[in-house]
N, C-alpha and C positions, 0 to 999 in steps of 0.2 A: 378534513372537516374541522371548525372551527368551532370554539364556545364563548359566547359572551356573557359574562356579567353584568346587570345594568343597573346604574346611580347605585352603586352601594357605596357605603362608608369606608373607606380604608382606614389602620388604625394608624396613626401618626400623619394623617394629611388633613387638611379642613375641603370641604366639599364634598360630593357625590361625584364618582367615577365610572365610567366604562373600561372593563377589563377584557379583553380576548387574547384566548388561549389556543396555541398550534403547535402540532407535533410536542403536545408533554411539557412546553413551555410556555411562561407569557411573555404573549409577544409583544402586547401593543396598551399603554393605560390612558385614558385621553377622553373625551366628551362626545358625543352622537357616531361612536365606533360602530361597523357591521361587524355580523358574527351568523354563522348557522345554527348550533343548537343555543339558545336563549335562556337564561338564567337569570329571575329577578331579585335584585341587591336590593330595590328600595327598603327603607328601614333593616336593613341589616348592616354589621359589621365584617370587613372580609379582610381575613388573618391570616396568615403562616398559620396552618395547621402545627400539632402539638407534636412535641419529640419525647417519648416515655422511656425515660435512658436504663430502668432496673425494672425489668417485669418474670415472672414464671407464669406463660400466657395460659398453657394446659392447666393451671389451677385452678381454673375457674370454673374444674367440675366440683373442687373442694370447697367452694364457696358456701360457706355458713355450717359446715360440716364440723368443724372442733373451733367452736370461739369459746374464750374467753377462761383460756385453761392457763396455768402458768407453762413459761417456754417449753424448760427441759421435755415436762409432759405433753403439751401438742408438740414437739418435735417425734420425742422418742416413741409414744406410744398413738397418737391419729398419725399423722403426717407421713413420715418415714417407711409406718407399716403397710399403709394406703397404697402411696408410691411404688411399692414394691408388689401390686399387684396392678401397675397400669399395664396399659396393650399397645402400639403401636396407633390402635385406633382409638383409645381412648383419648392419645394426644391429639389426634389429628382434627377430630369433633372437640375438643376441649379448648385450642389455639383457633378452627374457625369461632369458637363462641367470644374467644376473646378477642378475634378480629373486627368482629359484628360492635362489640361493646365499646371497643375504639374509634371504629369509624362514624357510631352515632354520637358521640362525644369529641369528637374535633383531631383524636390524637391519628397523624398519617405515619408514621416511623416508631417503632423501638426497640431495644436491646434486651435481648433474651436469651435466659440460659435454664432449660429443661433436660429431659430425656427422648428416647426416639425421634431425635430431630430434626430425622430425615421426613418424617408426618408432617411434623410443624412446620418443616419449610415448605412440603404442598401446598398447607393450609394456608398459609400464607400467599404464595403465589395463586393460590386461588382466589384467595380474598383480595388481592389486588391492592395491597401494601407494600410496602417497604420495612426490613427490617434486618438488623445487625442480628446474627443466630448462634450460639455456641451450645457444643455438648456439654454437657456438667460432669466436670473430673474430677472425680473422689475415688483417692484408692485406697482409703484409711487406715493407711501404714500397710499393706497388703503387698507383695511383689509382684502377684499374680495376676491379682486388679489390677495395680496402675501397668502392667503389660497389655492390657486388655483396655484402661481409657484411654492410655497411647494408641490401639488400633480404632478404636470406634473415634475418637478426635482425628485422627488422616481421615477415615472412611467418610465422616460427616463434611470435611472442608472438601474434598471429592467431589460429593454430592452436588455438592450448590455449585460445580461450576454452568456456567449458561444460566444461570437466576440471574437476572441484569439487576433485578432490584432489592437482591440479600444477598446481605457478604456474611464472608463468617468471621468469626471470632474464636477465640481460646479460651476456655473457662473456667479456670484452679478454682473451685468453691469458696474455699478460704483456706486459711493454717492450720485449721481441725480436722480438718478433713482432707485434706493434701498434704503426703509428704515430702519432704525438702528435695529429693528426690524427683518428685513430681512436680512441686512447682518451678525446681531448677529446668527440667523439661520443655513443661509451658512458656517458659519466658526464653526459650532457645528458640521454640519452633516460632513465637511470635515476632522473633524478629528475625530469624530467617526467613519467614514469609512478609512479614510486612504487616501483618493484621494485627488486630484492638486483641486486649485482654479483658477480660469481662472477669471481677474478681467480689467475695463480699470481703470489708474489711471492718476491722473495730465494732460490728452493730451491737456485741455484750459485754460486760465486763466481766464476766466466768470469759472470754475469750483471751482480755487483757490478764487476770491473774493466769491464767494458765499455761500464760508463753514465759519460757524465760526470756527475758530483756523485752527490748521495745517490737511488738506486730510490724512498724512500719519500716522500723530500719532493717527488720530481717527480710523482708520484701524487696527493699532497695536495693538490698547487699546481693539479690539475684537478678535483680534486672527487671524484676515484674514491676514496676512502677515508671513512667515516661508519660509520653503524650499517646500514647496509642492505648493506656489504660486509664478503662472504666471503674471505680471502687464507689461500689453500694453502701449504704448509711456511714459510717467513718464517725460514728457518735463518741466513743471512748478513747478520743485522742489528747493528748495534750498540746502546748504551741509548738512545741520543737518538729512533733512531729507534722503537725501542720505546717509548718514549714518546708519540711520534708516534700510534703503532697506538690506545693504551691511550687518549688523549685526543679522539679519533675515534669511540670504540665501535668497532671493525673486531672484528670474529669472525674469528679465527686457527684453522685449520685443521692440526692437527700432522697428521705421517703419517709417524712413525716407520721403519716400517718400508720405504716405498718412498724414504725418505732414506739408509738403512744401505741396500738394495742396490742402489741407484743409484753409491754412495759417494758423496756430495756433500761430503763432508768433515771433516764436524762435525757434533754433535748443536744444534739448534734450543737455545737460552738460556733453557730455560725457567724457573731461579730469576727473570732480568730479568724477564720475563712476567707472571710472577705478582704478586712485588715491584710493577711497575708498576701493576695490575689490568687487565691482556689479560683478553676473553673471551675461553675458550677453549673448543676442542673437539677433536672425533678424527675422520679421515677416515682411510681406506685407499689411497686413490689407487687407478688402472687396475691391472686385475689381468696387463699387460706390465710392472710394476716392483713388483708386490706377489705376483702370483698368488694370491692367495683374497681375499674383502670381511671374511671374521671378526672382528669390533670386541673379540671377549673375546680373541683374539690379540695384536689391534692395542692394546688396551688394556695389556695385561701387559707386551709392550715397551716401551712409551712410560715404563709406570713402573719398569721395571727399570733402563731405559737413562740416566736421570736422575740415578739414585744412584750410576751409578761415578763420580763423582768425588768420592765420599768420603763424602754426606751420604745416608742410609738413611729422614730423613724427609724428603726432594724427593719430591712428588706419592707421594702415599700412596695407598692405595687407595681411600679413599672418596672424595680430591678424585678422583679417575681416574674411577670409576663417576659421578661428575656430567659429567665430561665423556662420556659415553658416554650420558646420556639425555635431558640437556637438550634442551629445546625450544627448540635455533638454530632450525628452521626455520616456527617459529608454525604446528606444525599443532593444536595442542590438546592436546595429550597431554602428556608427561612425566611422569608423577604417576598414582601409584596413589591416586586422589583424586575421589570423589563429583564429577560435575559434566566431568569432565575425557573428552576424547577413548577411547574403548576401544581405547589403541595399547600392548597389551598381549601379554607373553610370558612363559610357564611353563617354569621351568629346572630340573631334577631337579637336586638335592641332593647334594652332596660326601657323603664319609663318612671322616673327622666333616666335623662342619657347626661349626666352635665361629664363624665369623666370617661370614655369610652375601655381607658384599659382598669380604671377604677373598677368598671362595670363587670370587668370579666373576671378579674381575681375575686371582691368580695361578695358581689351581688347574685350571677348567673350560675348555672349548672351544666351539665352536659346535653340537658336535655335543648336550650337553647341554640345549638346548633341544628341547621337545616340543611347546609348542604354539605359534602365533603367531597373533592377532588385531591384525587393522588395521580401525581406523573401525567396531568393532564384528562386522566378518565373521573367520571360523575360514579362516585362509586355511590354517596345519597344523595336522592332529590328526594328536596320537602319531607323528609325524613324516612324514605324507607330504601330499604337495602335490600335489594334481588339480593333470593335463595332464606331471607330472613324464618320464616316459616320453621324450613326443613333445619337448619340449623339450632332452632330452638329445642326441636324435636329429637333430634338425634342426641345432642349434648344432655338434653335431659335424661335419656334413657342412658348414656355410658355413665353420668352422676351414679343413678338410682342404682344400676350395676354394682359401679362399683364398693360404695357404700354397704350395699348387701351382703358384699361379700366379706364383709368385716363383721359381719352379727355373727 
């Protein structure tokens, strides 16, 4: 069976096109195309769906639970405490809720590092995404712990064998939480197996004073830093070590927005970044320091937030929308391109339209999208999502749970 799209807008071509899609691919882009199930593009936009490279998707039972506390204390005392009363199934209702939120906002892929993440990956292959997965390794200088995330890291890459559309990943939290020990580990098994590192680096500077020497080069000096690592916010660097990043391959992960309400300080250096040739990308981070995954959100800050310092062409729009569809995480897609993965999304149309990717990064929102295809399947039409209901329903009650059980 086939799908068509009809006269939509693609972004980088002038005209209205017919798209059809078979077997998870597209096959065919061209004018008065057949197709079997029908999909109407008129006045929309049809885009590479969104790649959200830094999320903690089970967070999003903690959503609006401890805002606007200084870090140490929503770390140490909401956050951490909370955590340590989640359930298997609370991730599982937590990662569907945040699949729901993704898929009606455009984003089809992202990179995630939780707990029970053998739930999360259900939820995920239920939700009929795609998604990079790692266990979150912290053995806090412990021996006994990090014997124990060394088994539950084997037990979770295990797991996901036969998910065709989640790989796994490796997950050192960061240098506070991991010791040398452990991150020398992680960066062993990662390249004995061949898989991403999924890492946070630099996002505080209580992180930066309290490493002897440089965060990035002690990294380096193990091996965790290549092309197969992912490193979340990277705000507290300086050139060198941006250099560092750039001369490694490392895929840098901004996330704007959970940097401003966190306060961490400072905006991320992105002229260096770029100047350097960082790859970059855009994550949202857990929705307890973001509260929603919306990448056309996340995107708009990131590039507004750049320019107050005086320069109006720092990250423009179209470099910003490349950060919002590349293919960090090799699933196939990116590209509204014959041959290429069907990881595709339908965005109604501003009014006017004079800038179509103008339109996406400052104008529209998540809700602007209306259709989402991943791997070929219509996981929204016209905006609603089988099983949407029960999901809402469940997620609410493991929230309220949990919560409760903190009074």
């Amino acid at each position: 069976m086939s799908i068509l799209i009809k006269e939509c807008s693609i972004i980088g071509r002038e005209g209205e096109w017919d798209v059809r899609i078979k077997d998870g691919k597209i096959d065919e882009i061209g004018e008065s195309l057949d197709g079997d199930d029908i999909l109407d593009g008129k006045g929309k936009y049809l885009s590479p769906g969104f790649i959200n490279t830094h999320t903690h998707a089970a967070m999003t039972l903690l959503r609006g639970y401890a805002d606007d506390l200084p870090l140490d204390k929503w770390l140490n005392e909401k956050i951490w405490p909370l955590e340590g009363k989640l359930t298997a199934e609370d991730v599982y209702w937590g990662t569907k809720l945040a699949c729901l939120d993704m898929i009606k906002s455009g984003t089809v892929a992202f990179n995630d590092m939780y707990f029970f993440m053998d739930s999360a990956a259900q939820a995920v292959e239920d939700m009929g995404m795609k998604a990079t997965l790692c266990y979150g390794f912290l053995d806090m200088g412990d021996e006994d712990k990090l014997e124990k995330e060394k088994d539950s890291t084997l037990k979770f890459i295990k797991d996901l064998e036969g998910m065709d559309n989640i790989k796994p990943a490796v997950g050192p939290h960061s240098v506070y939480t991991v010791s040398q020990e452990g991150l020398q580990w992680c960066s062993e098994l990662s390249e004995k197996m061949d898989i991403p590192i999924h890492i946070h680096i630099a996002e505080t500077e209580k992180e930066i004073n309290d490493m002897e020497g440089s965060v990035v080069e002690h990294l380096d000096r193990m091996g965790l830093l290549n092309k197969r690592t992912i490193a979340a916010h990277c705000v507290w660097l300086n050139k060198a070590e941006i250099d560092i990043l750039a001369k490694e391959n490392v895929v840098v992960s901004h996330c704007p927005v959970s940097n401003m309400k966190l306060g961490v300080g400072k905006p991320m250096d992105y002229r260096s970044m770029r100047e350097a040739g960082v790859f970059m990308s855009l994550g949202t981070d857990g929705c307890a320091s973001n509260n929603n995954l919306d990448m056309f959100e996340e995107a708009k800050i990131a590039a507004i937030l750049h320019k107050m310092k005086g320069d109006t062409t720092l990250l423009p729009a179209k470099e910003t929308y490349e950060m919002m569809i590349r293919d960090t995480l090799h699933t196939g897609g990116g590209a509204v391109e014959e041959g290429k993965s069907a990881d595709l999304i339908l965005i109604q149309k501003g009014v006017p339209d004079h800038q179509p990717i103008s339109d996406i990064v400052y104008t529209l929102n998540g809700c602007a999208v209306t259709d989402t295809i991943i791997d070929g399947e219509v996981l929204m039409r016209d905006r609603e999502v089988e099983g949407e209901e029960e999901i809402l329903n469940k997620a609410s009650y493991h929230a309220n749970k949990l919560v409760s059980e903190m009074i």
